[in-house]
C-alpha positions as CSV (number, residue, x, y, z in Angstrom):
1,X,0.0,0.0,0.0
2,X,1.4,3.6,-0.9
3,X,1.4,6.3,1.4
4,X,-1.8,7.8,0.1
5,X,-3.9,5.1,0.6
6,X,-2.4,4.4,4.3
7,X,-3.5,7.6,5.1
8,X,-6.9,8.3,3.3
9,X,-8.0,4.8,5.1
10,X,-6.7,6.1,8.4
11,X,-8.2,9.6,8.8
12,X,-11.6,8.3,7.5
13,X,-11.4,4.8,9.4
14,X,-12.1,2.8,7.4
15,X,-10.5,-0.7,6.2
16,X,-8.1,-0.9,3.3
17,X,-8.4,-3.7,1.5
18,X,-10.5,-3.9,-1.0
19,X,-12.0,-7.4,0.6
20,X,-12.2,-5.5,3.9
21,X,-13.9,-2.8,2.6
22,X,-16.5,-4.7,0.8
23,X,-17.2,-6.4,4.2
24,X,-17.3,-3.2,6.0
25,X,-19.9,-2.1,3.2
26,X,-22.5,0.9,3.9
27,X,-26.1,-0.4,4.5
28,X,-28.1,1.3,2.4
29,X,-31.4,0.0,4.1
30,X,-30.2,2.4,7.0
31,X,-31.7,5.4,7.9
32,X,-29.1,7.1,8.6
33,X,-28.1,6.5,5.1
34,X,-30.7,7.2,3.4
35,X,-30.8,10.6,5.1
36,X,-27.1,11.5,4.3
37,X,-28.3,10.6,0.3
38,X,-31.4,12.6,0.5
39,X,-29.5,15.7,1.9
40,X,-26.3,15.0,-0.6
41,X,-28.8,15.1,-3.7
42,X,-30.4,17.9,-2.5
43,X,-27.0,19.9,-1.8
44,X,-26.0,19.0,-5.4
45,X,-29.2,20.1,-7.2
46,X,-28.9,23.0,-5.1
47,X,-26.2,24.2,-6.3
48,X,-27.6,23.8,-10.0
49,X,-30.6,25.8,-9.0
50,X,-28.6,28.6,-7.3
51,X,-26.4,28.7,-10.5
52,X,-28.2,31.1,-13.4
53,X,-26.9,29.6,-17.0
54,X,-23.5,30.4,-18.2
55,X,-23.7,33.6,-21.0
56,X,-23.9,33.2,-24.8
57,X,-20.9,35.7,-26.5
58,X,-20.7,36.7,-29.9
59,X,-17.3,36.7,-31.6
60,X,-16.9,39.9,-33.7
61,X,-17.2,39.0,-37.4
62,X,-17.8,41.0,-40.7
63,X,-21.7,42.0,-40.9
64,X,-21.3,41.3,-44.8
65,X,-20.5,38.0,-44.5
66,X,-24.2,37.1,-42.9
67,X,-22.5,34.7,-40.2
68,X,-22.9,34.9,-36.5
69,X,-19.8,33.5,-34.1
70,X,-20.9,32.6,-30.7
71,X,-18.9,31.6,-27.8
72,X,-20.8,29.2,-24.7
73,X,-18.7,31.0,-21.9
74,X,-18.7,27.9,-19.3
75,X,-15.7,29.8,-17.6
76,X,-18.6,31.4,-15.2
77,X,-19.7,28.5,-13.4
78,X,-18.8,28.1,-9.5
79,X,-15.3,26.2,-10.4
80,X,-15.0,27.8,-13.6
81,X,-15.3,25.7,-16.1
82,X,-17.2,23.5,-18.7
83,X,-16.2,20.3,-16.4
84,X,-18.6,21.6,-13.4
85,X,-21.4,20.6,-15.8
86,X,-19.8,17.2,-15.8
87,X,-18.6,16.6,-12.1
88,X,-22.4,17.6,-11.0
89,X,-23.9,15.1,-13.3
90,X,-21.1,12.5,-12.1
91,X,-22.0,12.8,-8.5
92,X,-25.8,13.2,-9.0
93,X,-25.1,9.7,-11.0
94,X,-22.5,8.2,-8.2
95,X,-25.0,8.9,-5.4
96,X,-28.4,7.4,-6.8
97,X,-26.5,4.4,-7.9
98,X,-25.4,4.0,-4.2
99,X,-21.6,4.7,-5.0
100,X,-20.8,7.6,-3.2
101,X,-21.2,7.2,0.6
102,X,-20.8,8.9,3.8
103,X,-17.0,9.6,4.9
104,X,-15.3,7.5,1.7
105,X,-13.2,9.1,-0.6
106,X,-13.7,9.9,-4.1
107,X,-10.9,9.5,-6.2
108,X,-10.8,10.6,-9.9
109,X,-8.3,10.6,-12.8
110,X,-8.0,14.0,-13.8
111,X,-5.6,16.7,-15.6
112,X,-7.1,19.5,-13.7
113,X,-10.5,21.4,-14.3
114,X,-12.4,17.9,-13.5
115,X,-11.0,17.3,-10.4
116,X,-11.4,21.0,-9.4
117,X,-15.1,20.8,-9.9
118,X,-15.2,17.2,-8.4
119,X,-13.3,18.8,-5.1
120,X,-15.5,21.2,-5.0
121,X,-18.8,18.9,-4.9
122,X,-16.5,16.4,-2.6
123,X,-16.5,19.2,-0.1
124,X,-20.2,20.3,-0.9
125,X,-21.8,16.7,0.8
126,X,-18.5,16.4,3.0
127,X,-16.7,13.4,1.2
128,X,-13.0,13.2,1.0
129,X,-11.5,14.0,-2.6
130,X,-8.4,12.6,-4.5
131,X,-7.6,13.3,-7.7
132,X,-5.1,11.7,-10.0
133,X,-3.1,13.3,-12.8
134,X,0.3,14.3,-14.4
135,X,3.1,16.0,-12.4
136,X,2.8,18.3,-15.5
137,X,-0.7,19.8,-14.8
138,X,-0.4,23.6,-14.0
139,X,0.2,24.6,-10.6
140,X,-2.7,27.1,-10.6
141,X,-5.4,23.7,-11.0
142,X,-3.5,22.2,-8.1
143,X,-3.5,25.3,-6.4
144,X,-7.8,25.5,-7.2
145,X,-8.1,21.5,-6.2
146,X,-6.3,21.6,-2.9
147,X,-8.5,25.4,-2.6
148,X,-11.3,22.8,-2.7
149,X,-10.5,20.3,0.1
150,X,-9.1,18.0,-2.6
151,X,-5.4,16.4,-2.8
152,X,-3.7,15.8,-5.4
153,X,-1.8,12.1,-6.6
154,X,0.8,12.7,-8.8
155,X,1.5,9.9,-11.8
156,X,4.5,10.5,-14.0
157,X,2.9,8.5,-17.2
158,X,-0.6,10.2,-18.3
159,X,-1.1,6.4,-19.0
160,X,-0.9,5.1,-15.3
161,X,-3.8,7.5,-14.1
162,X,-6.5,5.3,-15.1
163,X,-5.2,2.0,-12.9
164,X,-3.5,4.4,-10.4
165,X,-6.9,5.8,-9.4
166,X,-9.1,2.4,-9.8
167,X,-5.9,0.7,-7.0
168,X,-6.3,3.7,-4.9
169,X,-10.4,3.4,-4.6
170,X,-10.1,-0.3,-4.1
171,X,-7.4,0.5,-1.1
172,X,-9.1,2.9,0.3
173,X,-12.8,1.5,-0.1
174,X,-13.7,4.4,-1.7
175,X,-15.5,5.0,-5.1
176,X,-13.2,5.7,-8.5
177,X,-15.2,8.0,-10.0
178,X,-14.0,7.4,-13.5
179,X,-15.3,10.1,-15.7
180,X,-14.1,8.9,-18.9
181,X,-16.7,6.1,-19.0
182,X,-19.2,7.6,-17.2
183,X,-19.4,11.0,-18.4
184,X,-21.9,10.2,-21.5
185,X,-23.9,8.0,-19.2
186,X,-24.2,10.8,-16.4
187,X,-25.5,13.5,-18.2
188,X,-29.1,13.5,-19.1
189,X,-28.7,14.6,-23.0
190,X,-32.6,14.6,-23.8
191,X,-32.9,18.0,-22.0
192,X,-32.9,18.7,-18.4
193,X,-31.0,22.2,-19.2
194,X,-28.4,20.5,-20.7
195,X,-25.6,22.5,-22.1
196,X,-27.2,21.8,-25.7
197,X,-30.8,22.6,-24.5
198,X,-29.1,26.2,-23.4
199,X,-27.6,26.9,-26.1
200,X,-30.7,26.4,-28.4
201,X,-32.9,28.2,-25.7
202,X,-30.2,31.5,-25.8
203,X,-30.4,31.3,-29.8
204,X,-34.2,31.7,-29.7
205,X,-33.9,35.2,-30.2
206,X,-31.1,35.6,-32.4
207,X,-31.3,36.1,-36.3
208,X,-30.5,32.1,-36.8
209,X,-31.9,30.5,-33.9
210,X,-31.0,27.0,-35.7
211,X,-26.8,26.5,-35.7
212,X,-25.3,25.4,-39.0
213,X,-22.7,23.7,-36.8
214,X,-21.7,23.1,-32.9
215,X,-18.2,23.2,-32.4
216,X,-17.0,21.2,-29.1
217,X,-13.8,19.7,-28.1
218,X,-13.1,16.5,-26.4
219,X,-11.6,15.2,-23.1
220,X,-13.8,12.6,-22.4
221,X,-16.0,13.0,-25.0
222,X,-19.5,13.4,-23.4
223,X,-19.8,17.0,-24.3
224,X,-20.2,16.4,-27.9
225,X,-22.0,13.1,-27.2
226,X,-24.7,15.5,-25.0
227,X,-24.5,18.0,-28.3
228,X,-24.8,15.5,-30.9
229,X,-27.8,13.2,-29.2
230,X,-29.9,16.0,-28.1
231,X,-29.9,17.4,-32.1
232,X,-30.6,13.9,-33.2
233,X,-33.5,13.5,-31.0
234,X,-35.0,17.0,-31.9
235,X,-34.2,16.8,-35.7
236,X,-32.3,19.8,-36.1
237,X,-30.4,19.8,-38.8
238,X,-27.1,21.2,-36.9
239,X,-23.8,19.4,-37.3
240,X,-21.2,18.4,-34.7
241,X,-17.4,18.8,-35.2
242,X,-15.3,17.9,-32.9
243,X,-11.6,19.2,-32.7
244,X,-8.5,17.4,-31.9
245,X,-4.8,18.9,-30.6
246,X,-1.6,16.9,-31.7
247,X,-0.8,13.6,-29.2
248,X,-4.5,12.7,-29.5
249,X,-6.0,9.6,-30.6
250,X,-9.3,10.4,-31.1
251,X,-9.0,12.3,-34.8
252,X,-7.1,9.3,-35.7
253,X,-9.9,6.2,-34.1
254,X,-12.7,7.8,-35.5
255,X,-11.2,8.3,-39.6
256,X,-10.4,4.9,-39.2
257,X,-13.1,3.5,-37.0
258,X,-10.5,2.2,-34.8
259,X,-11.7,1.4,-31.6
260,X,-8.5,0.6,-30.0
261,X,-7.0,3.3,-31.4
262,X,-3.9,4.8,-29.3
263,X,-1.6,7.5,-28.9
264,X,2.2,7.3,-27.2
265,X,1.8,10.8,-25.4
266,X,-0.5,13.5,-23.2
267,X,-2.3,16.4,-25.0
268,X,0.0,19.7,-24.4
269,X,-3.7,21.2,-24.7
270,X,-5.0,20.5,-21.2
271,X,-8.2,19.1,-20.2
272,X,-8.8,17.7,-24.0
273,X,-7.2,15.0,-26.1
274,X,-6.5,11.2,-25.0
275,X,-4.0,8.3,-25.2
276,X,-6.7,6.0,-25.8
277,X,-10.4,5.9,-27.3
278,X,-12.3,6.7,-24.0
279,X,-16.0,4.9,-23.9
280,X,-17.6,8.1,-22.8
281,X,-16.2,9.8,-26.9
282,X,-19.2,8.4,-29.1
283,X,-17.8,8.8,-32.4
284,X,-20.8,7.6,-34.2
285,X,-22.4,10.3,-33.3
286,X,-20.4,13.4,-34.8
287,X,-20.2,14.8,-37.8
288,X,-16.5,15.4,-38.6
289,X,-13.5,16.1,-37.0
290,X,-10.4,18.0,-37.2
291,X,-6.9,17.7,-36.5
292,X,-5.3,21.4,-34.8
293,X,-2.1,21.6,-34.2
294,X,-1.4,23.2,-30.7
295,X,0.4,26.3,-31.9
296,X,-2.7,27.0,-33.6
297,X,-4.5,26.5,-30.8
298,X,-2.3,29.1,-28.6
299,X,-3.1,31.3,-32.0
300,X,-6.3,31.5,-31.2
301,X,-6.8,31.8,-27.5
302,X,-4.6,35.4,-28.2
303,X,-6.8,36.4,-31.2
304,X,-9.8,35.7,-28.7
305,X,-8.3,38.0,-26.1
306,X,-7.4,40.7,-29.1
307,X,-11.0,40.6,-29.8
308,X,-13.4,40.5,-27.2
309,X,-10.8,40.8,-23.9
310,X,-10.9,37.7,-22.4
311,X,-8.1,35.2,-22.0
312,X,-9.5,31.5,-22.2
313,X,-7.3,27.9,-21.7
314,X,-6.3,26.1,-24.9
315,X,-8.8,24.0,-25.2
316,X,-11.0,26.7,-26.2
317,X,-8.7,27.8,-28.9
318,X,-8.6,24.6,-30.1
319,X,-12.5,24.9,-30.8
320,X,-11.9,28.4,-31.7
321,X,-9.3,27.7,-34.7
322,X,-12.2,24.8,-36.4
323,X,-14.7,27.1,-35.8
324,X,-13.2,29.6,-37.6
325,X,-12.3,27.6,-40.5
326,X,-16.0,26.4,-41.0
327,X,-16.9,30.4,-41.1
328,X,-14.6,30.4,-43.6
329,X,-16.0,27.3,-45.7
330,X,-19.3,29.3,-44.9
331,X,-18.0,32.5,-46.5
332,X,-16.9,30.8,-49.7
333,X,-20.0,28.7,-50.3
334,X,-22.2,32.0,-49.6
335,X,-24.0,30.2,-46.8
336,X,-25.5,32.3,-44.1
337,X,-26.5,30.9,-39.9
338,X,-24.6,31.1,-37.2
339,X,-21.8,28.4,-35.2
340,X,-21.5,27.8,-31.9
341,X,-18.2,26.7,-29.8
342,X,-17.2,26.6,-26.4
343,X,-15.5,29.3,-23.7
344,X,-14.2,26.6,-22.1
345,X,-12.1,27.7,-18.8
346,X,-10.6,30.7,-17.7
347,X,-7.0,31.8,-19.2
348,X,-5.5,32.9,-16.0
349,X,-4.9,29.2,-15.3
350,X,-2.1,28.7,-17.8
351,X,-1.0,32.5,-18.0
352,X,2.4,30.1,-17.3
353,X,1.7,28.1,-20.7
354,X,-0.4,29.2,-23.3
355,X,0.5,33.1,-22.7
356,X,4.3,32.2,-21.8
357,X,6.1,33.4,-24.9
358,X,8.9,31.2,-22.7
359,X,6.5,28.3,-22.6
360,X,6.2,28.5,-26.3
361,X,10.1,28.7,-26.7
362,X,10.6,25.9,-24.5
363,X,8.0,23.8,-26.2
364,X,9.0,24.7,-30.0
365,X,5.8,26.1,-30.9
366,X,5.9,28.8,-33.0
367,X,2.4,30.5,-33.4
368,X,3.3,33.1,-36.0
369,X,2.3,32.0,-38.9
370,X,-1.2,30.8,-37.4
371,X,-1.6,34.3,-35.7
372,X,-1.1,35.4,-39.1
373,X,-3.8,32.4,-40.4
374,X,-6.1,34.1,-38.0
375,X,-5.5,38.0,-39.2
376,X,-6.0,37.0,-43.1
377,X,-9.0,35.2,-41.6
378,X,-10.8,38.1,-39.9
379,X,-9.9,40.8,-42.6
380,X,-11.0,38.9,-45.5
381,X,-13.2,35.7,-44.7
382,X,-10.4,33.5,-46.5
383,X,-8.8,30.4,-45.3
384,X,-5.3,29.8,-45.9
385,X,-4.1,26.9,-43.9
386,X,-0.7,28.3,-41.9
């Protein structure tokens, strides 16, 4: 047994085994029990009902060009970002299936903005939090998990996080929370003011209430699955693209139709981009998907600043860079509607990385010519690949 486990099972004393813990199981005939659950649910939806719904922006773009740019800014919920959508759906989920129980740990593998959510619902119903993930997440998400009540478990292969947070649950008898299969299982796509159902409900108004496309990136993949199922099952005729940074496998399983697609490294784009095909990415679902390199996607998080004043994480430029380019496709074909991508988390967590002109030196990225991509983009509608 590690050190982490020795002492999670200690300061909430419980057994460690996972034999041990199995016997020393919760009985969930108890009243006690079932009071803790009711009150944990309630604290949960609570917080949902005290949240109003994150703000639709508009991406300044050429009136002539009859094409409306809009920006879901998820960077304004409690833990500040898209993933506290996710970690509220994952708990809801967790506690109903009799998962998540009084004074065990939950312990999630995470590169940052899940596991800051999750520590802050952790500490919501009083559960102990542990998340998993790279030594190379930025010190600002540890700094926001930890803010939380969570701690932080430190794997130096991306690729160990997923057994490395299953061993830990089992020693500590807590509940692995596992997002990457449960994410698209955990959130209610159908409606239920899903982030899809929001967005169509802000667009009501707006001269094409009806997206051409959705633009969403993927980390476990359930946001676009919540996207793409809730326009199948209300037959609009809105696409789904899903952008992927370099060292992702994703772009690469679903051209093939590779399930067991792979990838030998971690996303420099943090929070999206896997080593593996995750069950919770529903490829069958989507409409295309494009490859961005991560210089472009550092491009694009500065143009977004340049334009509307707000710094964002990478992950939202690499939505930003695809969404531009089908603007573009728009422009030339002489199509008119609107697109619709994420804000996905705030810059100020990687002012060390993706605003780091050092960062960039030390990673040999070199954004110019996309920042340049981005300029001819805006002053002309043309696309010219950088």
């Amino acid at each position: 047994m590690n050190g982490d486990g020795q002492r999670i099972g200690q300061r909430i004393g419980q057994r460690t085994t996972g034999e041990e813990a199995a016997a020393g199981d919760v009985d969930r005939s108890d009243p006690g029990y079932r009071s803790w659950l009711k009150e944990a649910v309630r604290k949960v939806q609570a917080d949902a009902n005290r949240s109003a719904d994150t703000h639709l922006l508009r991406f300044p773009l050429k009136e002539e060009w009859g094409i409306d740019l809009y920006l879901k800014d998820e960077s304004t919920h409690p833990t500040g970002s898209l993933k506290h959508r996710l970690a509220r759906s994952l708990f809801l989920y967790g506690l109903c299936n009799g998962w998540i129980r009084p004074d065990r740990p939950v312990i999630e593998a995470s590169s940052g903005s899940t596991a800051v959510s999750e520590a802050y619902f952790a500490k919501l119903i009083g559960v102990p939090f542990v998340a998993v993930m790279p030594r190379t997440t930025s010190p600002e998400k540890i700094r926001l998990i930890e803010f939380h009540g969570g701690r932080c478990h430190f794997v130096d292969d991306s690729r160990r996080m997923y057994e490395e947070s299953a061993e830990l649950a089992e020693r500590t008898g807590g509940h692995y929370m596992d997002q990457f299969t449960y994410a698209e299982r955990a959130t209610d796509w159908r409606g239920n003011n899903n982030i899809a159902e929001s967005v169509y409900q802000q667009l009501r108004l707006e001269r094409y209430p009806e997206p051409a496309w959705i633009v969403a990136t993927a980390g476990t993949g359930g946001t676009s699955a919540t996207f793409a199922r809730y326009i199948h099952y209300m037959q609009y005729d809105t696409r789904v693209c899903v952008p992927d940074p370099e060292n992702s496998c994703f772009f690469d399983g679903w051209t093939r139709n590779d399930p067991g697609a792979t990838s030998d490294h971690g996303s420099r784009i943090e929070g999206i981009g896997r080593p593996r095909m995750e069950p919770s990415f529903v490829p069958g679902a989507i409409d295309r998907m494009m490859k961005v390199p991560d210089a472009a996607s550092v491009a694009a998080v500065r143009a977004l600043d340049a334009a509307i004043g707000r710094k964002a994480g990478g992950s939202t430029g690499t939505g930003l860079w695809s969404a531009f380019k089908i603007v573009a496709e728009m422009v030339a074909a002489g199509d008119r509607g609107s697109v619709v991508t994420l804000l996905c988390d705030p810059g100020e967590r990687y002012l060390d990385k993706y605003y780091s002109d050092a960062w960039l030196v030390e990673q040999g990225l070199d954004v110019t010519p996309y920042a340049n991509a981005i300029e001819r983009f805006l002053d002309t509608g043309r696309w010219n690949d950088a």
